[in-house]
Residue, then its C-alpha position, 0 to 999 in steps of 0.5 A: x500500500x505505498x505510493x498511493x494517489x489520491x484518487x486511490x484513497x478517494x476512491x477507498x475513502x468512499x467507496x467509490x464503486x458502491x455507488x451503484x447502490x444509490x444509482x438503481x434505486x434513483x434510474x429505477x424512479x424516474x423508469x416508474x415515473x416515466x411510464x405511470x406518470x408519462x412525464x420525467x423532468x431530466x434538469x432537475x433529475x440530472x442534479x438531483x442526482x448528483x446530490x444523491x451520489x454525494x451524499x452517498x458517498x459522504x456516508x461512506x466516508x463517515x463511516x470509514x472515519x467513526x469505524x476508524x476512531x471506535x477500533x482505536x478506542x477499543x485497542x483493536x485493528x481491523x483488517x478491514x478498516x480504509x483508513x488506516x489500511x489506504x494511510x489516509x490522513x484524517x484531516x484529508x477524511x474530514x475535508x471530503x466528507x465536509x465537501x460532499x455533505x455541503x454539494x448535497x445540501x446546496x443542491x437540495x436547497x435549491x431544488x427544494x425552494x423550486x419544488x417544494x417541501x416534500x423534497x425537503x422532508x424527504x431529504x432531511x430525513x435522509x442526512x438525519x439517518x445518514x448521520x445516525x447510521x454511523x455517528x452519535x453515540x448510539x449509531x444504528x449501524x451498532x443495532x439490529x436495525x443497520x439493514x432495515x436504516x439502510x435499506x429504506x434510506x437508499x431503497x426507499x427514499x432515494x427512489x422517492x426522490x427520483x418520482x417526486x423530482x419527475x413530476x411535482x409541477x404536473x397534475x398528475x402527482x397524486x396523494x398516493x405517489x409515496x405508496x406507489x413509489x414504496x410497491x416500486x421501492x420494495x425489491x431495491x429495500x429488500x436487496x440492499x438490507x441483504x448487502x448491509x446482512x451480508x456485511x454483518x454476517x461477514x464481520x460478527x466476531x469482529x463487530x462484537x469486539x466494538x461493541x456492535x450488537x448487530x442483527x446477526x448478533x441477536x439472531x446468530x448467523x444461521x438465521x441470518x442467512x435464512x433472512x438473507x435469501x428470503x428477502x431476495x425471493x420476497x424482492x423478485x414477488x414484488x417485481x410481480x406484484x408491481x406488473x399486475x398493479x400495471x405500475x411497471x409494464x409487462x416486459x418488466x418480467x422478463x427480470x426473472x430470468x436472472x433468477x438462476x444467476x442470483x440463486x447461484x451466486x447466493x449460494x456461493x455465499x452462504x456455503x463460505x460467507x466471507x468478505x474477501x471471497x464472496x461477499x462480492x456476490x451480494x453486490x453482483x446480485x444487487x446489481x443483476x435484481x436492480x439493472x434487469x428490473x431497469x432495463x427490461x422497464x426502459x425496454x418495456x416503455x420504449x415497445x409500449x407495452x402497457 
């Protein structure tokens, strides 16, 4: 680890490659809006957008910074931990986590004095949980409460955001678009809790020398796993659930050809979960659930198939 730029710590800082996470969520809101409200406002979209990623990557960040400074005061090492692993100086971590939390929030002032409250409350709850999950006393993530935070922050909220920044100046946003926008939100709420599962059914013995009581910690890592793939098979009913609601066109089943893949992917995990071997998998099932559902909805949109 010598001779490292700072890109390289950037990018480890932040987790750079886990953007993805926020991204499907936020593409999969403007897919829905687009074919149940017909409309999508790409300018405002466009800058939402960034301040989703941001924001993001803030929280990554932070949380590198609090694991960082918890090992310390515990008198452990983690293996794990970016910061000290990438020798990043800790000034540098609070400068960029500083910067990406102001672009956030600059841009969702704006947007929301040109669009409204609603965007401020769902954003404002969003940077609350955002800090919660990791900093305070009492982070969440140290509770059993880690995946469902995470799942309906990133899942939930983000994909609100993305419905709401596509249709709050047309006549078509209605009372119930934060209903709609939760059926759509459930197969990216249930896949991205499995991320923060998987991570802890990782890390339970490591977790537990910092006092974090995790899901996995209550329930033990059997139980966990059968957790785990529930929700994957729960996340794939909901796709189905959201077609017959005609909140997704047709095509949009086509997803479920990923199935195989997913199951066998899952499968290499739970047979050795471990997070420098096979964790990965969960990204890539992540990714194989939210990128099909997409596509074969953009696909669906563009043949028409209502």
């Amino acid at each position: 680890m010598e001779s490292l730029t700072r890109r390289e710590q950037f990018n480890a800082l932040v987790q750079a490659q886990s953007t993805v996470i926020s991204a499907l969520p936020y593409l999969m809101g403007c897919a829905f809006a687009y074919f149940y409200y017909d409309h999508f406002n790409l300018g405002d979209a466009l800058l939402l957008f960034i301040a989703v990623i941001s924001f993001h990557l803030a929280v990554n960040g932070h949380n590198q910074y609090t694991d960082y400074w918890r090992f310390n005061q515990s008198g452990s090492n983690s293996a794990n931990n970016i910061i000290a692993k990438f020798k990043i100086h800790l000034s540098w971590a609070r400068l960029i986590i500083s910067s990406l939390v102001l672009l956030s929030a600059a841009i969702g002032v704006y947007l929301t004095i040109k669009t409204g409250w609603i965007l401020l409350l769902i954003g404002v709850l969003s940077f609350v949980v955002g800090y919660a999950y990791s900093g305070g006393p009492y982070p969440i993530l140290k509770t059993p409460f880690g995946e469902l935070a995470s799942g309906i922050t990133m899942g939930y909220n983000i994909t609100l955001l993305a419905i709401y920044i596509s249709i709050y100046n047309q006549p078509q946003l209605d009372s119930f678009f934060w209903l709609k926008g939760f059926v759509i939100a459930l197969p990216a709420i249930l896949v991205i809790s499995n991320v923060m599962l998987g991570n802890n059914i990782c890390d339970r013995d490591e977790d537990i020398h910092i006092g974090k009581r995790t899901l996995v910690y209550y329930i033990g890592r059997h139980n966990a796993i059968k957790v785990l793939t529930s929700c994957y098979v729960l996340s794939y009913i909901m796709i189905v659930v959201a077609v017959l609601l005609h909140y997704l066109p047709f095509f949009t089943l086509l997803s479920l050809v990923t199935i195989p893949i997913v199951y066998q992917r899952i499968h290499t995990f739970i047979s050795h979960p471990d997070k420098m071997t096979t964790f990965f998998n969960i990204l890539i099932s992540l990714q194989f659930i939210l990128i099909s559902e997409i596509l074969f909805t953009i696909v669906g949109i563009l043949m028409n198939f209502r």
